[in-house]
N, C-alpha and C positions, 0 to 999 in steps of 0.2 A: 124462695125468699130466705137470705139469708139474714137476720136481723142479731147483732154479735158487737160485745166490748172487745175481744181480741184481737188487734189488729194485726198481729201474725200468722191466725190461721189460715190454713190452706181454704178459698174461694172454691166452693160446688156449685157457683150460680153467679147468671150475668148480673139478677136482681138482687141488689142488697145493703142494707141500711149500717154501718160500721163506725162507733163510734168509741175509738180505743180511751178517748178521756173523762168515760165514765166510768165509774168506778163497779157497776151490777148493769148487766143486760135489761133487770129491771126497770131501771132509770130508764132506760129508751123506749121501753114499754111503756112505761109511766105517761112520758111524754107524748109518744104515740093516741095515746087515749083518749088525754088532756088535748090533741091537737085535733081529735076526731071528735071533739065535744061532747065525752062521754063523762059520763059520775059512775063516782066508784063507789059500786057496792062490795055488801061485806067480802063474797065470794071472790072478787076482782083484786079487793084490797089484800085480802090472808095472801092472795096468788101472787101480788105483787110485793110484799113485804118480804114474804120469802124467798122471793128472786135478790132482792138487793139485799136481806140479813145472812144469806148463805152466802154468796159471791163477795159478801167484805168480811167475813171471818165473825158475823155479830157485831160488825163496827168495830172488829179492831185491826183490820189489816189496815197496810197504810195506805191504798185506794181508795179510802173512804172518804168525803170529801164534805162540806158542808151541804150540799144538795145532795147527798146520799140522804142526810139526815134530814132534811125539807122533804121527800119523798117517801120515807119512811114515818116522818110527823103525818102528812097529808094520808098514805094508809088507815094511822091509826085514829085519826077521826073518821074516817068511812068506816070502821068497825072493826078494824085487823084487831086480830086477838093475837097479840103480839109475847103478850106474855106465855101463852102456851106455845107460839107458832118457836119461839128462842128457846121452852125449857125442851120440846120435842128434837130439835133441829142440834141442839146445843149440848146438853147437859143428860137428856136420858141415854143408855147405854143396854146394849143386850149384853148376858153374860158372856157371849164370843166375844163381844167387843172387848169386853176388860180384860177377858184373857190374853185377846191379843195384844191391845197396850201393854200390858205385865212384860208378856213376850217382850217386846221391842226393848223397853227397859229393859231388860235383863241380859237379853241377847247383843245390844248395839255394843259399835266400836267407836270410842272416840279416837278421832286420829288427829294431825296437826296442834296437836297441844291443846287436843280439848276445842279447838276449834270446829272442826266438822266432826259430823256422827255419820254413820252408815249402820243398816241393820236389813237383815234380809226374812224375808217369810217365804217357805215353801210350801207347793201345793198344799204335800201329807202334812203339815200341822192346822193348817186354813180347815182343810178336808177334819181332819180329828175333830175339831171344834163343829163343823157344821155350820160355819161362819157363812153369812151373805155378802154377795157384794158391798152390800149397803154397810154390813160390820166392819168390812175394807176400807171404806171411804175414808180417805183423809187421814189417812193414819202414819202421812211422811211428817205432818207438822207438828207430831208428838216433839222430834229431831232438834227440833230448835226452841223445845221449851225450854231445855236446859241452859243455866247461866252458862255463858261464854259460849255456847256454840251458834257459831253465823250460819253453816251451811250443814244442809242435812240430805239423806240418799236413802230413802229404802227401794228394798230391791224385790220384786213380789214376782215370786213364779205366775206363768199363766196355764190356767187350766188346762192346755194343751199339753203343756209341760216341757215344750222345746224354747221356752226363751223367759228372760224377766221383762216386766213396766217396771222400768224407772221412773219413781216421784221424788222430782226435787223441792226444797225450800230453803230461802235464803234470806238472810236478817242483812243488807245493806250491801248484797253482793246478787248480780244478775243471772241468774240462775235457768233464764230462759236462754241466753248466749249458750250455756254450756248444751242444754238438749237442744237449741237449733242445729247442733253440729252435727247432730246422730238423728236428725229429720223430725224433732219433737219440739214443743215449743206453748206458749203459755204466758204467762207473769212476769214479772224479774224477779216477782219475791216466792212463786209459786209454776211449777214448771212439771212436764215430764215427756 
């Protein structure tokens, strides 16, 4: 069963519930729950809050929608501990993490007049740090925090070390077009 907000990805299965105009997988969980007459407990609710607080950036990607926030209210009265599930998910960092942010700052390239950025991490510095995947995570949308850049590229060796994942992100430019071309695919505003 495949149960998924992407409506671009590639189908593993005849059975499958695909609802591209939600904004978090959550949400159709959510729903799901609510349709199977379930109440949400605490354990249900933290699972479900952090489906839809991860998947819309903490509410601020632009997929988020006002029934983002209706299901994320409805969480947080079944007991989501919303405030630690945002400062864990959000704001705390391992010290690889910040080394690696440093890194990208220091290393990226703005090209197009400051419009796009590009910044590459290989294996050996990832490896130096002792970084997790989990320290990797999301580390293209550093790219387009800077003023004036739309579009962003980091380039991350894989631990095989014979190829880069490209992670795009893009401020009003579709950024899933450009990796469907190279058989990847995702967001418009988040891609690889």
């Amino acid at each position: 069963l495949r149960i998924d907000h992407h409506g671009a990805a590639v189908s593993f299965t005849d059975c499958e519930l695909v609802e591209p105009e939600m904004a978090a997988c959550g949400e159709i969980i959510y729903d799901l729950l609510m349709a199977l007459g379930c109440t949400l407990d605490k354990p249900m609710a933290d699972a479900v809050y952090t489906a839809v607080a991860t998947d819309t950036g903490c509410f601020c990607f632009s997929n988020t929608t006002p029934y983002t926030h209706t299901v994320a209210a409805a969480c947080m009265a079944a007991g989501a501990d919303a405030a630690n599930i945002n400062y864990v998910n959000f704001r705390l960092k391992t010290r690889a993490r910040v080394a690696l942010e440093g890194h990208i700052y220091s290393e990226m390239q703005l090209i197009r007049g400051g419009r796009g950025s590009a910044a590459l991490l290989t294996r050996d510095y990832i490896e130096s740090l002792q970084a997790s995947d989990d320290d990797c995570d999301n580390l293209a949308s550093l790219l387009t925090q800077i003023d004036g850049v739309e579009i962003g590229a980091l380039l991350t060796e894989v631990k095989t070390r014979d190829a880069f994942k490209v992670s795009m992100r893009g401020r009003g430019h579709d950024v899933s077009a450009v990796c469907g071309k190279f058989g990847g695919g995702g967001h418009a505003g988040a891609a690889g």
